[in-house]
Residue, then its C-alpha position, 0 to 999 in steps of 0.5 A: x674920852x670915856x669918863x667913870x661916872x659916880x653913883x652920885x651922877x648916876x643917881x642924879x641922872x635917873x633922878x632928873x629923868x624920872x622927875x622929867x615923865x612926871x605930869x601929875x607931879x604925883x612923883x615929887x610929892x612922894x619924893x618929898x615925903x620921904x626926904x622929910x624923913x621917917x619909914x613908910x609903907x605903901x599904905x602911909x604913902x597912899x594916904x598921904x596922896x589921898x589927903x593931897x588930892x591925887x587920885x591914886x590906888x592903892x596898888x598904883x601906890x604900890x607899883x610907884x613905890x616899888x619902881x622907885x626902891x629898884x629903879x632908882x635905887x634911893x630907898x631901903x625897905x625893911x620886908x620883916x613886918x606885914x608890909x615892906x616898909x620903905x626909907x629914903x636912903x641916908x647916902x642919897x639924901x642930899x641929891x634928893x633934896x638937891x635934885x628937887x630943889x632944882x626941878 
């Protein structure tokens, strides 16, 4: 029996898997910083993994942000500025939130 998934389950699914190859927990961290709303460019996501004691780079801050806005598809980004500013979309909020309150 073939059954249409929904965005919803689809991004959950993605969610979940990209949760799941998270060792560190580098991933939730910044997921969490987006779910507590506002923009951010890659530098503001940088400095807050920096004042949490990851050890990241800046261009590994980038690459992350990056896979998460194609990948899983949950961020907006604004490139109009100097930096790409980036924002948890609005529609996916609840999945977020409820994906890590779950994980």
């Amino acid at each position: 029996m073939f059954v249409l998934e929904t965005i919803e389950e689809r991004v959950r699914e993605r969610l979940i898997k990209y949760l799941s190859r998270d060792d560190t927990g580098i991933r939730k961290v910044v997921l969490k910083l987006f779910l507590n709303g506002g923009k951010f460019t890659t530098g503001d996501v940088y400095e807050h993994l920096h004042d949490t004691d990851f050890d990241v780079s800046y261009r590994g801050v980038s690459a992350m942000v990056g896979l998460m806005n194609t990948r899983l598809g949950i961020l907006s980004i604004d490139v109009t500025g100097d930096h790409n500013i980036y924002l948890l979309k609005e529609d996916y909020r609840d999945i977020v939130r409820n994906v890590l309150d779950n994980y």
